[in-house]
C-alpha positions as CSV (number, residue, x, y, z in Angstrom):
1,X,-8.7,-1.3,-7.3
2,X,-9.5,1.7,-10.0
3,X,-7.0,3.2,-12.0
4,X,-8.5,6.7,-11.8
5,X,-8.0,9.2,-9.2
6,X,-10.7,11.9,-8.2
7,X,-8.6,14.8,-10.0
8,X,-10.2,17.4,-7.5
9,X,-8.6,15.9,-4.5
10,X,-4.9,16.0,-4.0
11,X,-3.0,12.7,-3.4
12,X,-1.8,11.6,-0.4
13,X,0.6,8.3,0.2
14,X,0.4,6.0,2.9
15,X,2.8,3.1,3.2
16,X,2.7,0.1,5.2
17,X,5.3,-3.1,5.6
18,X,2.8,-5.0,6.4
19,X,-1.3,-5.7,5.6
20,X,-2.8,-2.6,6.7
21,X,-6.1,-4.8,6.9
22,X,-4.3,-6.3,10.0
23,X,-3.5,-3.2,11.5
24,X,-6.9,-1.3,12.6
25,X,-5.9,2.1,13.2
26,X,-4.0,1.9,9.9
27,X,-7.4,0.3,8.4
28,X,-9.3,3.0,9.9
29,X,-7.1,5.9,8.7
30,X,-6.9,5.0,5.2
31,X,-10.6,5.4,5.4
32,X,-10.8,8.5,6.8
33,X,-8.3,9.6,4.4
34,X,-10.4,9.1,1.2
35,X,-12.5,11.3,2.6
36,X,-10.6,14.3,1.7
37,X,-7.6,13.0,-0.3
38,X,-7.0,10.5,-2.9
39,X,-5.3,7.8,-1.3
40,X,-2.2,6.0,-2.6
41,X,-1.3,2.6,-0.5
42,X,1.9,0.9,-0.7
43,X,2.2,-2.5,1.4
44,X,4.1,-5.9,2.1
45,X,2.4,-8.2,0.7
46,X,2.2,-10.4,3.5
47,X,-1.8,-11.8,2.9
48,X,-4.5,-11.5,0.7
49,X,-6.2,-8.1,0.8
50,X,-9.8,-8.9,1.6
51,X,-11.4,-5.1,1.6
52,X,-13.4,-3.6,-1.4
53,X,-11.7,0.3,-1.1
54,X,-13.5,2.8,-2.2
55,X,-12.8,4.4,-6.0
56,X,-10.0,6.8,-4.8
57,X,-7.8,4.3,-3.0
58,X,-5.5,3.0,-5.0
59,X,-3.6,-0.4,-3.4
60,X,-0.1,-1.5,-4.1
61,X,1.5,-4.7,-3.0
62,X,4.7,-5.8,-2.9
63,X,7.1,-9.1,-2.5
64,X,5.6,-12.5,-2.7
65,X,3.0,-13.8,0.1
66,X,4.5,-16.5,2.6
67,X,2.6,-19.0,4.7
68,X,2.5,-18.2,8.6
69,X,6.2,-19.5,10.0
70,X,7.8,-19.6,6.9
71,X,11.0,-17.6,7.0
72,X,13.2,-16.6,3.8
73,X,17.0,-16.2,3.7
74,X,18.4,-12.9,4.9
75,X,19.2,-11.1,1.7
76,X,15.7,-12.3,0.2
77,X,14.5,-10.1,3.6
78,X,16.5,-7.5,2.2
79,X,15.9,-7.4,-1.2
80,X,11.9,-7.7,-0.3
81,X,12.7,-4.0,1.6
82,X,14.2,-2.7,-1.5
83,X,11.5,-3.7,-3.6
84,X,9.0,-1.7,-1.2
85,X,11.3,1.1,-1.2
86,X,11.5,1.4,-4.8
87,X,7.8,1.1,-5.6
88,X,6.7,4.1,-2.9
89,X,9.6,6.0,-5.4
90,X,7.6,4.9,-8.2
91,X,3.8,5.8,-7.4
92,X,5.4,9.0,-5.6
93,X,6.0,10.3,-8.5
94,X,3.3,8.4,-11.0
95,X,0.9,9.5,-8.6
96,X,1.9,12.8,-8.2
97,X,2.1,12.9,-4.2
98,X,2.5,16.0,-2.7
C-alpha cells in the first residue's frame, strides 16, 4: 500500500464489511476505479489481503482477523462496526473524498 495519491485524480471512497478480494464484482470495481480516480478502500478485516493494488489504491482494514467459525460476543460485533464506521470518517476527511 503507498502512502501517496496521484494529486491529478480526485479521490473516491469505497467501503466494504468484508474482504473485497472475496467479493468479485467489488474486486473488479475497485479496479476499474483506479483508472480514473484515486481509490480509498475501507474494509473488515476478515482475511489476509492477498492483492498487490496498484499505486493509487490505498487499503484500510479494520477489527482483528478471526478463524472460519469462530464467533465473538455481541457487543465485540458491535464495537467492530463502530470501529469501521469511525475509520471511513477518518480517511474521508484525511483523504479528502469528495
Amino acid at each position: 500500500m503507498k502512502e501517496r495519491l496521484n494529486s491529478n485524480k480526485n479521490n473516491i471512497l469505497v467501503t466494504f464489511f468484508s474482504n473485497p478480494e472475496y467479493i468479485t464484482p467489488i474486486f473488479n470495481m475497485i479496479n476499474l476505479l483506479s483508472d480514473k480516480y484515486n481509490v480509498v478502500v475501507v474494509h473488515r478485516n476478515v482475511a489476509p489481503l492477498n492483492y498487490k493494488y496498484e499505486n493509487n489504491i490505498k487499503v484500510y482494514s479494520t477489527g482483528k482477523v478471526l478463524g472460519l467459525g469462530e464467533t465473538k460476543h455481541k457487543i465485540y460485533n458491535l464495537m467492530d462496526f463502530v470501529e469501521f464506521i469511525f475509520k471511513i470518517r477518518k480517511e474521508f476527511k484525511k483523504d479528502k473524498i469528495g
